[in-house]
C-alpha positions in Angstrom: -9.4 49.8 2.1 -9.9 46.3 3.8 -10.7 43.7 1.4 -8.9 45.7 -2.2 -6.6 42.8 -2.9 -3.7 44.0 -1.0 -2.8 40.5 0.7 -3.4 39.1 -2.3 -0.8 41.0 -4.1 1.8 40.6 -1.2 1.5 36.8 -1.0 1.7 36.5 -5.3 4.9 38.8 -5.3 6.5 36.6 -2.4 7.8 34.4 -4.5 9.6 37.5 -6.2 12.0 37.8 -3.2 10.3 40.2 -1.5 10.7 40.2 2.0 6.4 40.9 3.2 5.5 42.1 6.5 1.4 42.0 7.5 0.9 45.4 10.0 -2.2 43.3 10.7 -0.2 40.3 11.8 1.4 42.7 14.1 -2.1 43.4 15.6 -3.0 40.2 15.6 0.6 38.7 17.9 -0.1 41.8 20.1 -3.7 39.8 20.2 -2.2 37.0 21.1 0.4 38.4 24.0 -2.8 39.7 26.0 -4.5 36.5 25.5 -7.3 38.3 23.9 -9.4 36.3 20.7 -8.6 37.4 17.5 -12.4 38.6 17.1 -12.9 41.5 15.1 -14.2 43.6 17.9 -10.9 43.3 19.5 -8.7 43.5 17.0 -10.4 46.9 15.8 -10.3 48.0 19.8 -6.5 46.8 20.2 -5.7 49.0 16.6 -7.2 52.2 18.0 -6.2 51.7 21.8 -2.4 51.5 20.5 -3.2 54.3 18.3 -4.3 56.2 21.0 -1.5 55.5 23.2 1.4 55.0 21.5 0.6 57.7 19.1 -1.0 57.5 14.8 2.2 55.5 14.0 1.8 53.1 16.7 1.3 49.9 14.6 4.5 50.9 12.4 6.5 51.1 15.3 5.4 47.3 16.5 7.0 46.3 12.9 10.3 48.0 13.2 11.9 45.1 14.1 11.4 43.2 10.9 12.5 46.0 9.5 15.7 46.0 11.1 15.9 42.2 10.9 15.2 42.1 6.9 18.5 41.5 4.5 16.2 42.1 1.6 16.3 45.1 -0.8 12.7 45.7 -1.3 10.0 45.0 1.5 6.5 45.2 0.7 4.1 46.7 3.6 0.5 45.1 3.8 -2.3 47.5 5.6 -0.3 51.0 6.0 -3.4 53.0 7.1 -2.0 56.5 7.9 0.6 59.1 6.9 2.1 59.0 10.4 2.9 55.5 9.9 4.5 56.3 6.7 7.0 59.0 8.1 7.9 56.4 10.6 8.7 53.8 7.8 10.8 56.6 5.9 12.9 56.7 8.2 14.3 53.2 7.3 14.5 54.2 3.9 12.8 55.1 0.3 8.9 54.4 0.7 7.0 54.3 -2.3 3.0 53.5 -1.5 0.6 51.7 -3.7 -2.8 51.8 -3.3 -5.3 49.0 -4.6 -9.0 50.3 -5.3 -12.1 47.6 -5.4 -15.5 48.7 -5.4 -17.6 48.5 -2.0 -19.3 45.0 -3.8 -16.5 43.7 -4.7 -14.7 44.8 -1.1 -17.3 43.0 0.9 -17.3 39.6 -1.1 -13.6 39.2 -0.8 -13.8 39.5 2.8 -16.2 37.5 3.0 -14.4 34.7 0.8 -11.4 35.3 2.2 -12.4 33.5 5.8 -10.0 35.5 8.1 -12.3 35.2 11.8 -11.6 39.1 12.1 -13.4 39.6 8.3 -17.0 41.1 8.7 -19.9 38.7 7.8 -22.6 41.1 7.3 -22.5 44.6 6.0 -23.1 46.5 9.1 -19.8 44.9 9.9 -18.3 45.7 6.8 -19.2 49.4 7.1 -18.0 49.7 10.7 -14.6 48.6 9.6 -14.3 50.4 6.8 -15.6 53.9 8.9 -12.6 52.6 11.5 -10.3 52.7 8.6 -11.8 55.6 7.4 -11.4 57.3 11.1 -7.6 56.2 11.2 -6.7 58.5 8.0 -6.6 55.5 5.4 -8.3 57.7 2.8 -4.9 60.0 3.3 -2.4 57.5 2.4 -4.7 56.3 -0.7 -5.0 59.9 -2.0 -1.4 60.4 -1.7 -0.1 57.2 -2.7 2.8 57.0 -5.6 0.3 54.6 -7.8 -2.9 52.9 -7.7 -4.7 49.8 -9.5 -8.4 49.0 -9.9 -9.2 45.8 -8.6 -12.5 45.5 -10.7 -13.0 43.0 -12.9 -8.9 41.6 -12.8 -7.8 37.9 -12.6 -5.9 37.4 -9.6 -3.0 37.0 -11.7 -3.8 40.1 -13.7 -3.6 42.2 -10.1 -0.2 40.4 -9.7 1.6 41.3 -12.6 0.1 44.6 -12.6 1.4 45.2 -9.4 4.7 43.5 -9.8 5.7 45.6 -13.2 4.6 49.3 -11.2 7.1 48.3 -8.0 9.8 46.7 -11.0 9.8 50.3 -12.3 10.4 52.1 -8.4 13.2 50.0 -8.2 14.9 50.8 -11.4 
């Protein structure tokens, strides 16, 4: 769910060699090629109107060409929110899916903290996202995802390493 630590764990384990790739981000540039604000109500309107269009997977088709264009071994996918966008990312190979829990509290004061202009300020914002997520079939992927960690009560590094040793033991 938005907010969980996800990023987080992406942007510790890039200095591992992984190669990282944001779906967000690829919300956010098609934000940018219609010359629309990055404001949360249109970034949650864009997610859904490609969705809508271009099918569940749409936003894991807009990241195939990283995909392609990546020479590393391992990429590590921030914000997969279906299991339509999963069978689409299979098809480039083994996809194993880790899902990072945080409570609701915990959630909404890393968004907030976290300063991104799309983040939800106040909880009514906070539960409208999550209820988009929610909408999109997040809860799927969680529920059938390969591993999980808690992010209650860890240390950033702590979340890290956590998540560094579960994907060091996919690869072997």
């Amino acid at each position: 769910m938005p907010g969980a630590g996800k990023s987080t764990v992406v942007e510790g384990l890039k200095p591992k060699g992984y190669d990282i790739i944001n779906m967000g981000n690829a919300v956010r540039e098609e934000i940018k090629k219609r010359n629309l604000e990055p404001t949360r109500s249109n970034l949650g309107k864009l997610m859904l109107e490609l969705r809508e269009k271009n099918g569940p997977g749409a936003i894991a088709e807009l990241i195939k060409p990283q995909i392609e264009s990546s020479t590393a071994s391992v990429i590590l996918i921030d914000g997969v929110r279906s299991n339509d966008e999963i069978q689409i990312l299979r098809k480039f190979g083994d996809v194993k899916l880790l899902a990072i829990h945080a409570s609701t509290d915990n959630r909404f004061s890393f968004l907030q903290k976290r300063g991104r202009p799309d983040d939800p300020q106040t909880k009514e914002h906070f539960e409208e996202r999550d209820n988009r997520e929610l909408g999109v079939g997040i809860s799927n992927s969680i529920a059938l995802s390969d591993d999980a960690i808690s992010n209650n009560g860890l240390t950033k590094d702590e979340l890290i390493e956590t998540a560094f040793k579960i994907i060091q033991s996919w690869i072997k």
